[in-house]
mmCIF file of the N, C-alpha and C atoms, coordinates in Angstrom:
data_MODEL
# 
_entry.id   MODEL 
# 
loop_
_atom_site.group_PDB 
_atom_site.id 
_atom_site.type_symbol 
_atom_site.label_atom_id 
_atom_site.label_alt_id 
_atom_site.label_comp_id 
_atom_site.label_asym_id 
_atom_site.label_entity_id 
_atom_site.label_seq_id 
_atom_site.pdbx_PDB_ins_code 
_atom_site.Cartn_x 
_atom_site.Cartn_y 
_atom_site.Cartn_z 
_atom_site.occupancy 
_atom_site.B_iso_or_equiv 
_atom_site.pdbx_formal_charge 
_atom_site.auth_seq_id 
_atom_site.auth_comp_id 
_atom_site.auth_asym_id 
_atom_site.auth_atom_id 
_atom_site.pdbx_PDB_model_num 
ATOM 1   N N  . UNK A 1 1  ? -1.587  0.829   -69.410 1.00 0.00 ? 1  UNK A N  1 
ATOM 2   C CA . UNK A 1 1  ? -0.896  1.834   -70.188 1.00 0.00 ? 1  UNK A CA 1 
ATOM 3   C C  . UNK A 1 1  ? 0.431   1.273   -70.684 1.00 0.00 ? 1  UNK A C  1 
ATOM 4   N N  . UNK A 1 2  ? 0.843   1.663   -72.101 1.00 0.00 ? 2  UNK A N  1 
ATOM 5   C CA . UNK A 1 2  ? 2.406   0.952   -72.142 1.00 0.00 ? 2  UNK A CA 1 
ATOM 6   C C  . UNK A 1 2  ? 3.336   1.546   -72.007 1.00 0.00 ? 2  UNK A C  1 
ATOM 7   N N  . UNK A 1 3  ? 4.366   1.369   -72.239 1.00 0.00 ? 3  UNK A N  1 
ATOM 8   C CA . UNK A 1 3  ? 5.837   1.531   -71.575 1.00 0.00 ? 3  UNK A CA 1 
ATOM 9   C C  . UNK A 1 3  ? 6.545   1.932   -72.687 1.00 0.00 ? 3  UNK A C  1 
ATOM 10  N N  . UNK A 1 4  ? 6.644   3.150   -72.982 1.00 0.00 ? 4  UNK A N  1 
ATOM 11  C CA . UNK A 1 4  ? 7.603   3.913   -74.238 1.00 0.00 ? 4  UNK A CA 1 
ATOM 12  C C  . UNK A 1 4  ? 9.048   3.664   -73.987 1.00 0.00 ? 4  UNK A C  1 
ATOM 13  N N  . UNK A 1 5  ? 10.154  3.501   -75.160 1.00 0.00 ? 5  UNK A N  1 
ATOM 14  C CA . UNK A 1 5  ? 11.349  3.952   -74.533 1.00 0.00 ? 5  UNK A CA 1 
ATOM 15  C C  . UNK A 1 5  ? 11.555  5.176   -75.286 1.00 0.00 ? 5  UNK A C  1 
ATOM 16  N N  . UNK A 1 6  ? 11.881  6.138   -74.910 1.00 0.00 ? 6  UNK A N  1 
ATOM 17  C CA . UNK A 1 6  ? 12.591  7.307   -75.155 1.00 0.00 ? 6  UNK A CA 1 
ATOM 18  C C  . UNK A 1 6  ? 14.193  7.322   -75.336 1.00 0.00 ? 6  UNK A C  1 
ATOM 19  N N  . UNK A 1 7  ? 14.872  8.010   -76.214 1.00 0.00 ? 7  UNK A N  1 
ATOM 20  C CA . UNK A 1 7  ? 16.008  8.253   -76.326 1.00 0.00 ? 7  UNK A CA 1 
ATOM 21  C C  . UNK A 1 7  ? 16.511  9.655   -76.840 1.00 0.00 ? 7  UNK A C  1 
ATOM 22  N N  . UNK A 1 8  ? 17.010  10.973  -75.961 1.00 0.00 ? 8  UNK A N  1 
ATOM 23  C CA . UNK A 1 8  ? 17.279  11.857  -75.966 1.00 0.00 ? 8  UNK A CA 1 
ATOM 24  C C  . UNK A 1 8  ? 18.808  12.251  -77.204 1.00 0.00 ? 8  UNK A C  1 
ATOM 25  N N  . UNK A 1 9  ? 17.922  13.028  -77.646 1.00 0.00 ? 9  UNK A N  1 
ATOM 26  C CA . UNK A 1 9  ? 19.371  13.141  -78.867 1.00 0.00 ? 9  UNK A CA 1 
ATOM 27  C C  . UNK A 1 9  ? 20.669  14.432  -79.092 1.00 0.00 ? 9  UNK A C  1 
ATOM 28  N N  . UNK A 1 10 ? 20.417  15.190  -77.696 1.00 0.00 ? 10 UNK A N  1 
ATOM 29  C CA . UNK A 1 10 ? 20.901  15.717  -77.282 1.00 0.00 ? 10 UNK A CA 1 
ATOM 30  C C  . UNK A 1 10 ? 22.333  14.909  -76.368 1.00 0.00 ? 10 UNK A C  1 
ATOM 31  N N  . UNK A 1 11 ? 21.460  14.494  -75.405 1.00 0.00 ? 11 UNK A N  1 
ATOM 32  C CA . UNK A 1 11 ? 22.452  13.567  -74.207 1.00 0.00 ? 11 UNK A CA 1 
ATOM 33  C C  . UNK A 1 11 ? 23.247  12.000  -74.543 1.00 0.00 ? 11 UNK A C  1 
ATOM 34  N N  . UNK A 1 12 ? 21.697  11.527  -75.555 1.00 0.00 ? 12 UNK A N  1 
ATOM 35  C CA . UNK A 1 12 ? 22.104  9.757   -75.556 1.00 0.00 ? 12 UNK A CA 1 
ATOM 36  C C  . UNK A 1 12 ? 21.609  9.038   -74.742 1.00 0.00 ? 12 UNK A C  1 
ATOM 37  N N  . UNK A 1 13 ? 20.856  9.654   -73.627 1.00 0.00 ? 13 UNK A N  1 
ATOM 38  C CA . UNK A 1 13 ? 19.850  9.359   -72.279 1.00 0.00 ? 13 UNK A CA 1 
ATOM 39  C C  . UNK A 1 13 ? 18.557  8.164   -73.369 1.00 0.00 ? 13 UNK A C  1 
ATOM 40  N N  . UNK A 1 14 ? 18.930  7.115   -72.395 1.00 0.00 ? 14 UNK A N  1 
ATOM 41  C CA . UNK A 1 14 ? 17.228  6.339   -72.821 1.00 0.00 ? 14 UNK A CA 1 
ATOM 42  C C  . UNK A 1 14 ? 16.716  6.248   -71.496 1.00 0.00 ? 14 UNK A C  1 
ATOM 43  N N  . UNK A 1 15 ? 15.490  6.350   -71.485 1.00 0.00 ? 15 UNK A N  1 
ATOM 44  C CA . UNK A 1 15 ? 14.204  6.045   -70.346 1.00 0.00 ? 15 UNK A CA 1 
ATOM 45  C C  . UNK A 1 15 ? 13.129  6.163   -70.813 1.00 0.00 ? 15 UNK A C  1 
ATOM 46  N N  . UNK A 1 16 ? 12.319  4.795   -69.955 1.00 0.00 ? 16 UNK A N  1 
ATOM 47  C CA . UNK A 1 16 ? 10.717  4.911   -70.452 1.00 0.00 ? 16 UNK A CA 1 
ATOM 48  C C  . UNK A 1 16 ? 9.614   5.720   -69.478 1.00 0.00 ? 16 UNK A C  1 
ATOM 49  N N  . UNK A 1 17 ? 8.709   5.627   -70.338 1.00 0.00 ? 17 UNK A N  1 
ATOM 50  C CA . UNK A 1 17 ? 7.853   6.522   -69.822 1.00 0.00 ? 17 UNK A CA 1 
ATOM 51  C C  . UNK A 1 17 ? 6.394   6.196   -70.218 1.00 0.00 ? 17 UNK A C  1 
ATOM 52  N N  . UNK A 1 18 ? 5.158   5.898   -69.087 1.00 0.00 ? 18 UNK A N  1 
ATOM 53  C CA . UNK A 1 18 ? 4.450   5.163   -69.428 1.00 0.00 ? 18 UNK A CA 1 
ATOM 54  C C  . UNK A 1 18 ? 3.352   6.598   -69.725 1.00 0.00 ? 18 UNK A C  1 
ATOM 55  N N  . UNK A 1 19 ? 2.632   6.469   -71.124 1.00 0.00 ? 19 UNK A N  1 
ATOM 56  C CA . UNK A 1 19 ? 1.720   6.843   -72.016 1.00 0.00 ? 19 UNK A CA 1 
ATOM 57  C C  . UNK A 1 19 ? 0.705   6.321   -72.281 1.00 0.00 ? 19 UNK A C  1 
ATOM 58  N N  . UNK A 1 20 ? -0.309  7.125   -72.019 1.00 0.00 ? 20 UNK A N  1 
ATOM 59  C CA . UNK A 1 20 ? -1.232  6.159   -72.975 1.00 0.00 ? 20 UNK A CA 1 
ATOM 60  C C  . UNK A 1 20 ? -1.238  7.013   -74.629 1.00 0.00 ? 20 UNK A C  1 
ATOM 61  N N  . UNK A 1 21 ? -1.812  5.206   -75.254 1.00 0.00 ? 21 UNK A N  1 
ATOM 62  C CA . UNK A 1 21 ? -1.808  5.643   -76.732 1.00 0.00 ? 21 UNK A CA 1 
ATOM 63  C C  . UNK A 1 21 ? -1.906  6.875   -77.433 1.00 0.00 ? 21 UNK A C  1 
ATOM 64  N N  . UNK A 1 22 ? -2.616  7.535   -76.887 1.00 0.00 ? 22 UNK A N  1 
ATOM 65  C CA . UNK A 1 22 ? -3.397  8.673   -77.439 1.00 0.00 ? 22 UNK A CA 1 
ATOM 66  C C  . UNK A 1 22 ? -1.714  10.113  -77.528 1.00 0.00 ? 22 UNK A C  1 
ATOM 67  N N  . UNK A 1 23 ? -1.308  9.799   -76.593 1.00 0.00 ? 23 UNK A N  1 
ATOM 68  C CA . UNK A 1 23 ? 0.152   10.823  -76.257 1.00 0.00 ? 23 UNK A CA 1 
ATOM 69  C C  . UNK A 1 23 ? 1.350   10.528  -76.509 1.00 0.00 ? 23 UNK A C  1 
ATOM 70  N N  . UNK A 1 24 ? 1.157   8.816   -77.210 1.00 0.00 ? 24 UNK A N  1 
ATOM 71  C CA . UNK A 1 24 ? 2.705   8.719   -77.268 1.00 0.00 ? 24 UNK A CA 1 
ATOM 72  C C  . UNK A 1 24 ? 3.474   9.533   -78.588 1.00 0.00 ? 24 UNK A C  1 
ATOM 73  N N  . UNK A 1 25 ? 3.400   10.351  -78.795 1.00 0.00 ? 25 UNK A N  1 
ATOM 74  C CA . UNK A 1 25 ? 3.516   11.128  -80.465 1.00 0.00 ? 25 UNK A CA 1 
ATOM 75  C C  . UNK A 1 25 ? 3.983   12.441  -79.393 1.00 0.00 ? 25 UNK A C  1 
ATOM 76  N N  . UNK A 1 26 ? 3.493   12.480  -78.372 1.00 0.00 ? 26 UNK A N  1 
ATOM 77  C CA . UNK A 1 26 ? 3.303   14.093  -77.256 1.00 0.00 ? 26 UNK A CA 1 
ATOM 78  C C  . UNK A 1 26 ? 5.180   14.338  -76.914 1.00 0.00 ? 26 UNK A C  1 
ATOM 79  N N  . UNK A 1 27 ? 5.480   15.952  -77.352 1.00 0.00 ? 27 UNK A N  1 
ATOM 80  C CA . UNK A 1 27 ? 6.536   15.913  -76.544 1.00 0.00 ? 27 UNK A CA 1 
ATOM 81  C C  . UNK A 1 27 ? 6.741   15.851  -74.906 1.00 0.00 ? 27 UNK A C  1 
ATOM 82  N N  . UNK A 1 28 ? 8.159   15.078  -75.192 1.00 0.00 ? 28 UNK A N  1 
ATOM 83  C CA . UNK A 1 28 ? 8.218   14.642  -73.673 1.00 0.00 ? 28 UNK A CA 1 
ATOM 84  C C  . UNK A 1 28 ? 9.487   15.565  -73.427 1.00 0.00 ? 28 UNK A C  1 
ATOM 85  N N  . UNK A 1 29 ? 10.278  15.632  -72.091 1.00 0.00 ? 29 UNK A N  1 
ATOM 86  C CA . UNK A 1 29 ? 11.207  15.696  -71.669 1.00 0.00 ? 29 UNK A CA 1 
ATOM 87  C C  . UNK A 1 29 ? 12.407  14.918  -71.072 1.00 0.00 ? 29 UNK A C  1 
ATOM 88  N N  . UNK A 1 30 ? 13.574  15.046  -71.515 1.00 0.00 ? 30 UNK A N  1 
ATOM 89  C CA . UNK A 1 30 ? 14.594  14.351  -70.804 1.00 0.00 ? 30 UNK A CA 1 
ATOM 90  C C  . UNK A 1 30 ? 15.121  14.674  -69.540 1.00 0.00 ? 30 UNK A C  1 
ATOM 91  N N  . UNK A 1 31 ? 14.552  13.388  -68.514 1.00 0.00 ? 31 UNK A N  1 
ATOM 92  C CA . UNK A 1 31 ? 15.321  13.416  -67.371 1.00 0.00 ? 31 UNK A CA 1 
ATOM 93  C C  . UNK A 1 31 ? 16.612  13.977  -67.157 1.00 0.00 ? 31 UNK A C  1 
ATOM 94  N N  . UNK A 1 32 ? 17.959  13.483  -68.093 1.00 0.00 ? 32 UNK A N  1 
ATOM 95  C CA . UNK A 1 32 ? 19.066  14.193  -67.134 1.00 0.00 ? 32 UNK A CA 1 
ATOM 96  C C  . UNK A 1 32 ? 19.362  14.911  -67.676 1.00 0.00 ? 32 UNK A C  1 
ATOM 97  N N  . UNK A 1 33 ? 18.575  15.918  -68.933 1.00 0.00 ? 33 UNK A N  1 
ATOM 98  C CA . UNK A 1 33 ? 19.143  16.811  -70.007 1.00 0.00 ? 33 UNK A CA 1 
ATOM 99  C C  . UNK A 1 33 ? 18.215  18.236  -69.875 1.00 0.00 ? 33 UNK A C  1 
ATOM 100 N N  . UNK A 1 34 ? 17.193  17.415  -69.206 1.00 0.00 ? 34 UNK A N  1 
ATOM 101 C CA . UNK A 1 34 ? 15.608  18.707  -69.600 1.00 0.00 ? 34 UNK A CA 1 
ATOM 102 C C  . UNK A 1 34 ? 15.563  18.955  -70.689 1.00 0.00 ? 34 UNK A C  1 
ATOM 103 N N  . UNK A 1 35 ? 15.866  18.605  -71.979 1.00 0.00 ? 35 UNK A N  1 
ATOM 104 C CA . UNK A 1 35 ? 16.186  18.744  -72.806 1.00 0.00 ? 35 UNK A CA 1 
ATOM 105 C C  . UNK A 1 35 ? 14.707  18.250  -74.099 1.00 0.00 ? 35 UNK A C  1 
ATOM 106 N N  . UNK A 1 36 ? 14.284  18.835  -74.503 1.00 0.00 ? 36 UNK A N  1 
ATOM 107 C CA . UNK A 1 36 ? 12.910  18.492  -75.331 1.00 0.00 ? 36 UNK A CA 1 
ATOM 108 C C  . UNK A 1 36 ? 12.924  17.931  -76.341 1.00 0.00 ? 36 UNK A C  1 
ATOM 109 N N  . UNK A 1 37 ? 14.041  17.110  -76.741 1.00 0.00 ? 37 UNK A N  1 
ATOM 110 C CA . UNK A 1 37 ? 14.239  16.462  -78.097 1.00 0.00 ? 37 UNK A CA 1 
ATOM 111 C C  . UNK A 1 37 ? 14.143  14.747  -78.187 1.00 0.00 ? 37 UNK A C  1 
ATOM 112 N N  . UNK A 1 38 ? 14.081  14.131  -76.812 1.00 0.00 ? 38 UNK A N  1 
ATOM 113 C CA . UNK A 1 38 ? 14.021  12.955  -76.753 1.00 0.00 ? 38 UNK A CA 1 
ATOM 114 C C  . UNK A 1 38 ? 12.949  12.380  -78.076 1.00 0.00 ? 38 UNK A C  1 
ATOM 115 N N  . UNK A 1 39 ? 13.225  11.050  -78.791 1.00 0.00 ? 39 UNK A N  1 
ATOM 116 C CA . UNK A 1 39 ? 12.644  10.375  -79.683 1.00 0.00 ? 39 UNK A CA 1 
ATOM 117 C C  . UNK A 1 39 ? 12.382  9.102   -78.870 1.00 0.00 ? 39 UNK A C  1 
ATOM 118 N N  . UNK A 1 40 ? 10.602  8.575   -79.568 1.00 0.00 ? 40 UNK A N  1 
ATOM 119 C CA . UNK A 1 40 ? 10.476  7.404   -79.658 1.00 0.00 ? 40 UNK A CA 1 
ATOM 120 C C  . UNK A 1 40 ? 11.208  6.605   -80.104 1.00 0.00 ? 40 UNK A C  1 
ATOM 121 N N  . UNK A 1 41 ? 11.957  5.028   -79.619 1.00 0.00 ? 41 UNK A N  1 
ATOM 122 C CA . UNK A 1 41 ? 12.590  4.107   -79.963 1.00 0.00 ? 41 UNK A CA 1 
ATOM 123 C C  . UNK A 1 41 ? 11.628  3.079   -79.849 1.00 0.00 ? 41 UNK A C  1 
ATOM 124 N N  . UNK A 1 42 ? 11.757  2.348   -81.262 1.00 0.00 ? 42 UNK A N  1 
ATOM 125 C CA . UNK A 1 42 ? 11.004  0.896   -81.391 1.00 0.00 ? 42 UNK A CA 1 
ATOM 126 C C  . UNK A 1 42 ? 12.079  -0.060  -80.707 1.00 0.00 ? 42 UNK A C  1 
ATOM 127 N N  . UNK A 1 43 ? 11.578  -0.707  -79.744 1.00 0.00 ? 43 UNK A N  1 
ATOM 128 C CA . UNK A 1 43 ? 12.591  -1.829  -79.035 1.00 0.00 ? 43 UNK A CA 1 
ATOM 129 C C  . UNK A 1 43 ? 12.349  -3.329  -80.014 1.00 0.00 ? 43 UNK A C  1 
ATOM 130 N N  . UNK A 1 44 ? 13.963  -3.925  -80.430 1.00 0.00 ? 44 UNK A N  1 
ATOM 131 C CA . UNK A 1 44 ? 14.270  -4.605  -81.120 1.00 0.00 ? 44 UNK A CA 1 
ATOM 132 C C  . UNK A 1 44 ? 13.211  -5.921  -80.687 1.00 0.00 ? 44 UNK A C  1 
ATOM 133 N N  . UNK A 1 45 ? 13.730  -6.802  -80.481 1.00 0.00 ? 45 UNK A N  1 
ATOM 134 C CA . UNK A 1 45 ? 13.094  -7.920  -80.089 1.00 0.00 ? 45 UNK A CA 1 
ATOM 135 C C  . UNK A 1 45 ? 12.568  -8.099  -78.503 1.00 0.00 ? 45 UNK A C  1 
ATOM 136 N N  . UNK A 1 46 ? 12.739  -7.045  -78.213 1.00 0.00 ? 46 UNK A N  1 
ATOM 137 C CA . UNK A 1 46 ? 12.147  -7.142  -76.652 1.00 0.00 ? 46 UNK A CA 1 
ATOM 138 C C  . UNK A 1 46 ? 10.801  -6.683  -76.970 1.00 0.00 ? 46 UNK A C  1 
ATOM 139 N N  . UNK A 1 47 ? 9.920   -7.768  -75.685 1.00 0.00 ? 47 UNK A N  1 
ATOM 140 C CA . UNK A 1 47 ? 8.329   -7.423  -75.541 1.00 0.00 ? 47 UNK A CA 1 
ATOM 141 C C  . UNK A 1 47 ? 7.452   -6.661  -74.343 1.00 0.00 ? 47 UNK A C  1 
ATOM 142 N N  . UNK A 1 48 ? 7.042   -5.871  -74.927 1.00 0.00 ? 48 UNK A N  1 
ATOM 143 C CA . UNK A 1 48 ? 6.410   -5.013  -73.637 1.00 0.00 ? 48 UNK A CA 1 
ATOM 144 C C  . UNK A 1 48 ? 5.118   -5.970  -72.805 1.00 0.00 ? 48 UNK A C  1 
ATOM 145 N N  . UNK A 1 49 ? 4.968   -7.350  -73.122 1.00 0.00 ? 49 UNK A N  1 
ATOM 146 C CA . UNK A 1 49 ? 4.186   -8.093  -72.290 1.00 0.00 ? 49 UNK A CA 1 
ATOM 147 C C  . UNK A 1 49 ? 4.570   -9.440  -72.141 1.00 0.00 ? 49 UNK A C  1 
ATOM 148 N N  . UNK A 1 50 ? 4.237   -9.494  -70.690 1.00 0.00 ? 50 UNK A N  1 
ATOM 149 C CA . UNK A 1 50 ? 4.490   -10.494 -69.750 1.00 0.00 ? 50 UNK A CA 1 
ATOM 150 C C  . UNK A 1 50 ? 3.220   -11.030 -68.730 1.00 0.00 ? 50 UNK A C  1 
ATOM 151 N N  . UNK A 1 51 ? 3.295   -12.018 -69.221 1.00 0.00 ? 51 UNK A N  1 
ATOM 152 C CA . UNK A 1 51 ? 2.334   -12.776 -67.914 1.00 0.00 ? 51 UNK A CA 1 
ATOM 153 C C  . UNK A 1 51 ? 2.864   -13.300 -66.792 1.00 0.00 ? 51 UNK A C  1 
ATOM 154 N N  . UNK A 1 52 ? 2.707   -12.641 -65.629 1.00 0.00 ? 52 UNK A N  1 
ATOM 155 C CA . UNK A 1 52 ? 2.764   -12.790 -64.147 1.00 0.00 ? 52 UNK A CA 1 
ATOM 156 C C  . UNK A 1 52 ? 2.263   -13.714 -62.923 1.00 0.00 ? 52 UNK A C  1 
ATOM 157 N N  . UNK A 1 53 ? 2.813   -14.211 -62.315 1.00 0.00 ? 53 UNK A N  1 
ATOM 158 C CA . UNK A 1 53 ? 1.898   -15.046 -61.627 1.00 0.00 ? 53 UNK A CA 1 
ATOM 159 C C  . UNK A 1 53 ? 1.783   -16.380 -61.709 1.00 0.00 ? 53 UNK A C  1 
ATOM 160 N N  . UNK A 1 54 ? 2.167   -17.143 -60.236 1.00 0.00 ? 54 UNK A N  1 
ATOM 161 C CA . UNK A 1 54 ? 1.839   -18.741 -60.398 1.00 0.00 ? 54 UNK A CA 1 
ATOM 162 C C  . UNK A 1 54 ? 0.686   -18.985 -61.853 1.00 0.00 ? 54 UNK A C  1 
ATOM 163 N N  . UNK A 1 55 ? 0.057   -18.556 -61.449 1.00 0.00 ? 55 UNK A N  1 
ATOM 164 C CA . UNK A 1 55 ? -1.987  -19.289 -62.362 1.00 0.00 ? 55 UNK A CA 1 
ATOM 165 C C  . UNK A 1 55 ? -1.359  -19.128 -63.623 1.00 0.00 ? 55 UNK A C  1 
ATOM 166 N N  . UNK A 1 56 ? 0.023   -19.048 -64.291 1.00 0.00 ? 56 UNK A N  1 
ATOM 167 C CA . UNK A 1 56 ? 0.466   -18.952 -65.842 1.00 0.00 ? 56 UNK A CA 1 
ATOM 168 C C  . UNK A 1 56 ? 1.088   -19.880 -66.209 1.00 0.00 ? 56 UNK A C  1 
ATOM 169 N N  . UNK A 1 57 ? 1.336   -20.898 -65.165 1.00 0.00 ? 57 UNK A N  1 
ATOM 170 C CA . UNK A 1 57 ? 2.496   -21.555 -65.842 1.00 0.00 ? 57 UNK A CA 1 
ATOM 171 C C  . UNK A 1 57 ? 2.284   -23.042 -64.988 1.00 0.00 ? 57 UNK A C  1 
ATOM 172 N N  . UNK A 1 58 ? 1.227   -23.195 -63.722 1.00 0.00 ? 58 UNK A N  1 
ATOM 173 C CA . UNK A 1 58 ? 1.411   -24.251 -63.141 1.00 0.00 ? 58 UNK A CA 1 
ATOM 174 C C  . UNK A 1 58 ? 0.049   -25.122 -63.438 1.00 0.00 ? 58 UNK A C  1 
ATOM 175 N N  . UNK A 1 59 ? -0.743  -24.857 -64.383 1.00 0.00 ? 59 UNK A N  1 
ATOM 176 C CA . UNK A 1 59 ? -1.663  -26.021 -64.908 1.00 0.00 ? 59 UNK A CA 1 
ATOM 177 C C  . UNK A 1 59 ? -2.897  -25.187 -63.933 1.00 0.00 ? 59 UNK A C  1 
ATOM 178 N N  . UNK A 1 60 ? -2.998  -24.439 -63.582 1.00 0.00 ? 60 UNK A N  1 
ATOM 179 C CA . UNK A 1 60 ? -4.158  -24.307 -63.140 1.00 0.00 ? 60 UNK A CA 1 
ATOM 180 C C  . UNK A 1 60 ? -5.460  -23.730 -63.879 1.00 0.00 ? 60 UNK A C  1 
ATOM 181 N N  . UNK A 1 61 ? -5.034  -23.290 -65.197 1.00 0.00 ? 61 UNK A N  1 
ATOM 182 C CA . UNK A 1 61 ? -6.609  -23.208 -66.287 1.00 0.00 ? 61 UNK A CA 1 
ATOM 183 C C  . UNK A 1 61 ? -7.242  -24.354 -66.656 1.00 0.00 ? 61 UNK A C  1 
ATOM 184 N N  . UNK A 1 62 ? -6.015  -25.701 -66.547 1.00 0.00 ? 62 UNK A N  1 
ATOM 185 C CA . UNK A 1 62 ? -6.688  -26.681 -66.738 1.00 0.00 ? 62 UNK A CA 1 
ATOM 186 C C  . UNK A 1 62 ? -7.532  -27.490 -65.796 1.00 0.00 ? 62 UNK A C  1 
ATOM 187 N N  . UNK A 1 63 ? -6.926  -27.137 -64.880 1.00 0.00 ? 63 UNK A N  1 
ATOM 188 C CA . UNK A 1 63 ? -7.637  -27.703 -63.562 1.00 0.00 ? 63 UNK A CA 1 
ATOM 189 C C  . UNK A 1 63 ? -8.708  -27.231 -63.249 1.00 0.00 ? 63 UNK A C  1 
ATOM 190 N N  . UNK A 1 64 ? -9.099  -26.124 -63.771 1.00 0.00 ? 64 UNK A N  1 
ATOM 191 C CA . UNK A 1 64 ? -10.556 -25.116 -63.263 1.00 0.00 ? 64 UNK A CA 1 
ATOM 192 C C  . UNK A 1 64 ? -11.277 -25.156 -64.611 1.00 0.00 ? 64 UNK A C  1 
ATOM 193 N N  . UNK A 1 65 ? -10.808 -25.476 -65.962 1.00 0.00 ? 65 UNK A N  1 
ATOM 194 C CA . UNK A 1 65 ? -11.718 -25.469 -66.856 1.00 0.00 ? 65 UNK A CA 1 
ATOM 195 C C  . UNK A 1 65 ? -11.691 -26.961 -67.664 1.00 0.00 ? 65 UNK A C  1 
ATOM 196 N N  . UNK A 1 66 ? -10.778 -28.220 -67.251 1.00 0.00 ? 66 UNK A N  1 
ATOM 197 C CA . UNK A 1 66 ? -10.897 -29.056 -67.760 1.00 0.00 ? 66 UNK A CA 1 
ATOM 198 C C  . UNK A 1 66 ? -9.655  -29.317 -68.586 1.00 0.00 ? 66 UNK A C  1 
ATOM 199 N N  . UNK A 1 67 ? -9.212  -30.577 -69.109 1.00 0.00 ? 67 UNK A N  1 
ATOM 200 C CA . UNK A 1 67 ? -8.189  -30.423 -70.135 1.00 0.00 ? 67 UNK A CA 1 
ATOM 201 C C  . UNK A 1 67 ? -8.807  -30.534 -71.197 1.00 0.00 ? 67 UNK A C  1 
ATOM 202 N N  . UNK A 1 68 ? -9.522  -30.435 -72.041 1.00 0.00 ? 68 UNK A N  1 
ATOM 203 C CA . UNK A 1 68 ? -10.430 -30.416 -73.388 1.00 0.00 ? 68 UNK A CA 1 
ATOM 204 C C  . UNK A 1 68 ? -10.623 -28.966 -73.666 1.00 0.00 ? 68 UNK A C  1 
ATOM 205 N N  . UNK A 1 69 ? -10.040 -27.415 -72.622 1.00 0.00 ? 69 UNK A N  1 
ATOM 206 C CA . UNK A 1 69 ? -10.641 -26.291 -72.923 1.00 0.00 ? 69 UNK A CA 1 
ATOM 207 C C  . UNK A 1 69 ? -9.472  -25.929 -74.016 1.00 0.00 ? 69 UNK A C  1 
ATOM 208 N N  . UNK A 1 70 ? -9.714  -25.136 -75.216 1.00 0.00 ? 70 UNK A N  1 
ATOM 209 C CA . UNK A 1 70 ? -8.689  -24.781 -76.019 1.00 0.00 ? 70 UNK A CA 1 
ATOM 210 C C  . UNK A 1 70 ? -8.683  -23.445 -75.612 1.00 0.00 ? 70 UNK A C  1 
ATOM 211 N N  . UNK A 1 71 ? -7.314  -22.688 -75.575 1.00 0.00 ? 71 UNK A N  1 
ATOM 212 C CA . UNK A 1 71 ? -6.614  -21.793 -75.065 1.00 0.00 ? 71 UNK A CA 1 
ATOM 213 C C  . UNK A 1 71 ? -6.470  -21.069 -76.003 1.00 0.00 ? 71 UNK A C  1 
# 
């Protein structure tokens, strides 16, 4: 599911809130306002994905599929 940020335009409050696709359009509520006006914010250059985990970064796809596998 991804990770909305919200920003309340009442308060100035941002927090995310995880949605799936289908709801992110759905009104939400603001945590420290209760307040029902919070807006979707497109986050600038930040990315909502990250790969986790030794097996990403220490050669081990190559080691289990060969170095000739294209990625």
């Amino acid at each position: 599911m991804p990770i909305y940020l919200y920003k309340c335009k009442d308060c100035g409050h941002e927090f995310e809130e995880m949605r799936i696709i289908a709801e992110r359009n759905e009104e939400t509520e603001c945590p420290e306002c209760q307040s029902k006006t919070p807006e979707r914010v497109v986050a600038g250059n930040q990315t909502m994905f990250a790969l986790k985990g030794d097996r990403w970064s220490n050669g081990e796809a190559r080691r289990r599929w060969g170095d000739d596998t294209t990625y």
